[in-house]
N, C-alpha and C positions, 0 to 999 in steps of 0.2 A: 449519536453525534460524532463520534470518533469515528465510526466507520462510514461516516458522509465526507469527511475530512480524509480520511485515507484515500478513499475512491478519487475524490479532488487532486489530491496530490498527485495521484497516478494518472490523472488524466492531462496534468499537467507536465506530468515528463513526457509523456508521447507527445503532443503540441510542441517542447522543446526537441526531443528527439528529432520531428518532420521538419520544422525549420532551422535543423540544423547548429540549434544553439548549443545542445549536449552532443560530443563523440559516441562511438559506438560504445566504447570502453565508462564512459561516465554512464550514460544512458544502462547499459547491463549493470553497473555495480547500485547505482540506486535502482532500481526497479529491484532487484534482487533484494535490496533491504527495503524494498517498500509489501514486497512478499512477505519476508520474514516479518515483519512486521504485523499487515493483513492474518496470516495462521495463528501468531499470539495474541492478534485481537478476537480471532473468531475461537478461538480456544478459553478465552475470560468470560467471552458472550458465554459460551457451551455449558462452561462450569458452572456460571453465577443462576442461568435457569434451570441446572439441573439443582443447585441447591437452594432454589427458590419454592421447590416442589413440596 
């Protein structure tokens, strides 16, 4: 569920990005924390099936 929420998120900065509502500068620093973000999620996923095993 998080990681459908996250995808969302990011697909809504580029929508804001193209028309123009987010600058270059806002647009790069959230997406950069929408990354960081994205690797820490996919890092909880990793672990939690690896210790589901």
């Amino acid at each position: 569920m998080a990681h459908g929420s996250l995808t969302e998120l990011q697909n809504q900065l580029l929508i804001s990005r193209d028309v123009r509502y987010l600058d270059g500068r806002q647009f790069d620093s959230l997406w950069g924390r929408s990354v960081t973000a994205q690797k820490l999620l996919n890092g909880l996923i990793r672990s939690s099936r690896i210790r589901s095993k």
